[in-house]
Phi, psi and omega in degrees: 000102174304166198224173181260158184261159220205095163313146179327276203294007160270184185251116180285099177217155203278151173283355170296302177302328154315275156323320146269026123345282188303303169321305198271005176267349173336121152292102181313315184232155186276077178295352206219125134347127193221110177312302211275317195285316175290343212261005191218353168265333194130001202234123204249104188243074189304331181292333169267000175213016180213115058265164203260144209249149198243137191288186184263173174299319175306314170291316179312309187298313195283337180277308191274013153313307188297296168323301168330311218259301179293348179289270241274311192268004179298299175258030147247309206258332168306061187292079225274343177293316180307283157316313174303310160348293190250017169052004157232147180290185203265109172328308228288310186308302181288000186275326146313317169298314174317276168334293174281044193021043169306322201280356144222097179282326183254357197281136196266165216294018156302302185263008178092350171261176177292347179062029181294166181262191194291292232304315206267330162303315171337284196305302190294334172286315158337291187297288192308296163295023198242317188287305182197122196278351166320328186277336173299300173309332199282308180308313179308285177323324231264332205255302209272315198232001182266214176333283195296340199272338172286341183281343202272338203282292173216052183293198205213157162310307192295321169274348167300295150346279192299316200263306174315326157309298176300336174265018199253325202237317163310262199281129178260120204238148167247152168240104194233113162238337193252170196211153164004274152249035155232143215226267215220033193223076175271002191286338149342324193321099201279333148011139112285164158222135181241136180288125184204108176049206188262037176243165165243149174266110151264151163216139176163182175240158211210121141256185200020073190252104169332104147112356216284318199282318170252024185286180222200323194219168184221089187279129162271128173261124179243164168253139170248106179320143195263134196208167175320126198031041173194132189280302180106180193102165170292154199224160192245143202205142190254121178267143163269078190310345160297323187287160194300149183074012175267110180245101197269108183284316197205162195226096200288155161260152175224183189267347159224179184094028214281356183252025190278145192251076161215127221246176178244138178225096157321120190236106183233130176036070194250130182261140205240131154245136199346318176320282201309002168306098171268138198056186193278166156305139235064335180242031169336283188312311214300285187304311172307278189327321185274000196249351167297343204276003154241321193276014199267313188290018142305314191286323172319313181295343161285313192302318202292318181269357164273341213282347183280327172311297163323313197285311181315300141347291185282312203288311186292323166310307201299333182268337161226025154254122168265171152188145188064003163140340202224165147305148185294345156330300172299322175281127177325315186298313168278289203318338199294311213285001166296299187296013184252307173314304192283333170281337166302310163303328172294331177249002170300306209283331167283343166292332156310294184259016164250012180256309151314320154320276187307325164309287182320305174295353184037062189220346159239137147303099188274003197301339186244020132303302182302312195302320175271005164295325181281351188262302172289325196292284188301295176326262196327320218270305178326280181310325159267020162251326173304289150349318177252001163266311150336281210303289193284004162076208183303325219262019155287329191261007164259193206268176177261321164327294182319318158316287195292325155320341176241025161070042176251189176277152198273080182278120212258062155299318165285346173294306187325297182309329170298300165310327198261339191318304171323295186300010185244029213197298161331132172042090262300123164331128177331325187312296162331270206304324185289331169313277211314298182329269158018260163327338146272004168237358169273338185356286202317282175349311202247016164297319173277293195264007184312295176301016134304319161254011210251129172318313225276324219258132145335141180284346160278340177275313176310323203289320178264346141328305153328294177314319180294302197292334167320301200298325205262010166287299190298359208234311200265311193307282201324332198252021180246006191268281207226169189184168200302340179263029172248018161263139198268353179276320219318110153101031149020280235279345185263029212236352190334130163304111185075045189209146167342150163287121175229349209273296159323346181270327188302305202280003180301302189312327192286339161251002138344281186278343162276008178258315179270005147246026171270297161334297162302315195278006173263313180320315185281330163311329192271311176270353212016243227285350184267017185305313229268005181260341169309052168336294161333270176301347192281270215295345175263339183284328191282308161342307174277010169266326171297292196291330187269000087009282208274333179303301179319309161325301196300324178293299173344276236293331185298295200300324168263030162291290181312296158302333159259038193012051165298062201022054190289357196259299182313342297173284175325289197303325188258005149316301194309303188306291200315293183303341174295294180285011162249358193259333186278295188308302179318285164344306191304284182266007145315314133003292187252006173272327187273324178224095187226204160251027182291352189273312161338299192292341195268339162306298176324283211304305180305322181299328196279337184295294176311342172100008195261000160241028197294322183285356159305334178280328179331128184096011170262170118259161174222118168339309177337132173283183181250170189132170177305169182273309176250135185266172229271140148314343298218121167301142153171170189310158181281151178232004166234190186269104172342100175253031160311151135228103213265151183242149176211000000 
């Protein structure tokens, strides 16, 4: 049995063992409805997100309060040039984010924070990240994946008491998980907590630790050896970065983000006491994976506010660079990529915030909303920032400091793109999310039939698997034939006198989706247990889960535009563009789930792997420095200079 490879101080495991790892942080179960879960079963539960759900006023009144006050300081006290320059934000600046209590946005006004909902936090990292997105990333790690969101989950009273308060107005919080050589592998983890009298003794190294470098608190995932009154497993741990044996080695560069406060953080004997335990021991992953289910929808909202910028950007340059007699607007070839921009933003924001409504009202499971909010919102945000550097020519890829030294305007395009590049790779990589995604949308499948592929299952545990999946095939295939969008009255209501048709795009979705889960279930008749190495189709059926997702939103979002007679006619025009031009993607890739090169391609990947195209390289030098591909991890006292800076 091959093994993944394994420094001494790591954990030698198997991928099997690895995937159930992965497997028990799962939320095992669907307590709550799910728009994105039926949509991938087949089932277009329209009912479940339209009429489109709405805050109370009172949230309303207190969120666009905040704004207002964060708006005003955005464009006074924000120097987004600056930072870059100089590649950190300014204290003074986060010492304002302070004052106006940004840094609890989520936090409820008990504790001193503002208590905003998902909707209106959402809406303020827009704003922030739209002035720098570096300032967006710090609130965000600090709010959505640090300190307050694990503690509000499943923190103890007693740490809420203590912590939150401080993380409401003060203390600035990281989220340290990945390591060295552990990525999207956490059964790798190499960490420790060793249990000692009523403290745990951690040791290990933590890389890309967001906020790591001036943070004040820390959530750590450590492994606790399982012993005589301790179950062991990862574990989640709240760290004081004062304390002795906490060390920040390096204050990593990246190619955008230039002002993110994120470190290498060494941990040698550092003592935790138990109190600072969140949750029983095990249940780390558990806890990390469930405070992901909202907080993944920080990055969309960024995405959402470059994507706004972009368009604002492309309308004005395009109107008045001519060329050849007109704007450059007017030529079909720029106009197509303005109108992807402009229909795009529109159902980024609309995916946003009916993906944020429901997380507040709780009343649906979003996890594999949110999840595909993060998936499309960094792709698509990616693509209309390329798009807009297109749109502006050279003077998209020069600097905005260059602009204004040769007296243009400093429009910072090329930054942009650099900055959002980070967001298809942040809180787990496209690559990730379409498993995961994946993996929540086969559920149902392996829930009957699991035990059918699983080695490990007995031929009396198959036999009655079989049977169970027998009821529910016979029960789920018949209602995959035919369904409301081969009816031409269907979905009325998206159909309003004097306005764009939209109620077609509803049933383009509804047959959609019984198409792509017929599609999923021959895939799984076909590979059964090698369905999870199809990467490939795994990662194209979630993709056409996205774009039919985003279509939905969009439509929602027109039609309650429209009823509060918000620019429901504009609103309308630019649904119909989205879904149009996403019903051509959709295609594409249905397409390509039956006819692609995955097999081709994994031939290659052996050859090159194997050394058999090395002359191909041939006719280079490579730039590269020398050193290991990974550094070395190894526990032991820090040999390098504290480079914390805590801001007060």
């Amino acid at each position: 049995m091959s093994l993944l490879s394994a420094t001494p101080h790591q954990p030698a495991v198997t991928e099997r063992e690895a995937r159930q790892v992965a497997e028990a942080a799962r939320e095992q179960d669907w307590r709550k409805p799910s728009f994105a879960k039926e949509l991938f079963l087949g089932r277009f539960r329209l009912d479940l997100i339209h009429p489109h759900p709405m805050p109370p006023d009172e949230d309303v009144q207190r969120g666009e309060e905040f704004l207002t006050k964060l708006r005003d300081f955005c464009e006074t006290k924000v120097d987004s040039a600056l930072i870059e320059r100089e590649a950190r934000i300014p204290d003074e600046t986060i010492n304002g984010l302070k004052e106006l209590g940004a840094l609890g946005m989520k936090i409820d006004t008990k504790y001193g924070g503002l208590g905003l909902t998902q909707v209106y936090y959402n809406k303020a990292l827009a704003l922030v990240g739209s002035a720098n997105p570096a300032l967006g990333a710090l609130l965000s790690a600090h709010q959505s994946i640090g300190v307050p969101q694990p503690l509000k989950l499943f923190g103890t009273q007693e740490q809420r008491d203590i912590f939150l308060p401080r993380c409401a107005r003060t203390d600035i919080s990281a989220f340290l998980l990945t390591e060295p050589d552990v990525g999207s592998d956490p059964a790798r983890l190499a960490t420790t907590a060793v249990p000692d009298g009523d403290d745990y003794v951690l040791d290990g190294v933590k890389l890309w630790t967001t906020n790591g470098v001036v943070a004040d608190l820390l959530v750590v995932m450590a492994r606790v050896p399982k012993s005589e009154g301790h179950k062991g497993g990862i574990t989640a741990f709240v760290v004081e970065t004062a304390s002795e044996g906490v060390t920040v080695e390096n204050r990593n560069a990246f190619m955008g983000l230039r002002g993110l406060e994120n470190g290498v953080t060494r941990l040698h004997q550092v003592r935790v006491p138990a109190a600072n335990r969140i949750g029983p021991e095990g249940a780390g992953l558990k806890i990390a994976l469930t405070t992901l289910n909202t907080g993944r929808l920080s990055l969309p909202a960024m995405c959402v506010g470059a994507g706004k910028w972009c368009l604002k950007i492309a309308r004005e340059w395009s109107s008045v660079r001519e060329q050849w007699g007109k704007p450059v607007a007017f030529h079909e070839a720029v106009g197509a990529k303005i109108s992807f921009i402009a229909a795009t933003t529109f159902a980024l924001e609309a995916v946003l915030d009916l993906s944020s409504q429901m997380a507040d009202e709780n009343r649906n499971d979003i996890r594999i909303e949110a999840a595909l909010a993060k998936l499309y919102g960094s792709e698509m945000a990616w693509l209309m920032a390329d798009e807009l550097v297109q749109i502006r020519g050279g003077r998209g890829f020069e600097t905005a400091d260059s602009l204004a030294a040769r007296g243009e305007r400093a429009v910072p395009a090329e930054q942009v793109l650099r900055d959002l590049r980070i967001n298809r790779i942040f809180e787990g990589s496209t690559e990730i999310m379409h498993l995961l995604i994946a993996r929540e949308a086969v559920d149902a499948h392996l829930s009957v039939a699991g035990d059918l592929i699983d080695p490990d299952k007995s031929l009396s545990d198959k036999a009655k698997a079989g049977a169970n999946a027998g009821v529910f095939y016979a029960k789920w295939l018949p209602k995959l034939v035919a369904g409301a969008g081969q009816l031409p009255r269907s979905y009325g209501d998206f159909h309003p006198a004097g306005h764009v048709d939209l109620s077609g795009h509803l049933r383009y979705v509804e047959r959609s989706a019984r198409k792509l889960a017929r599609s999923t279930f021959y895939a799984m008749s076909r590979w059964q247990g090698r369905m999870e190495t199809k990467q490939g189709f795994l990662g194209r059926i979630v993709d056409i889960g996205a774009e039919l997702f985003a279509m939905s939103a969009a439509c929602v979002r027109a039609e309650l535009l429209r009823t509060t007679g918000n620019h429901g006619r504009e609103a309308y025009q630019l649904a119909d563009a989205f879904c149009s031009q996403s019903r051509v993607r959709v295609e594409e890739l249905f397409g390509r789930l039956w006819s692609n090169t995955d097999d081709l391609d994994r031939k290659v990947v052996k050859g090159v792997l194997g050394g058999a195209y090395t002359w191909l390289e041939e006719g280079v030098v490579d730039p590269s420095g020398e050193g290991p591909w990974i550094a070395d991890a190894t526990p032991g006292p820090s040999e390098r200079e504290n480079v914390h800076r805590p801001i007060r």
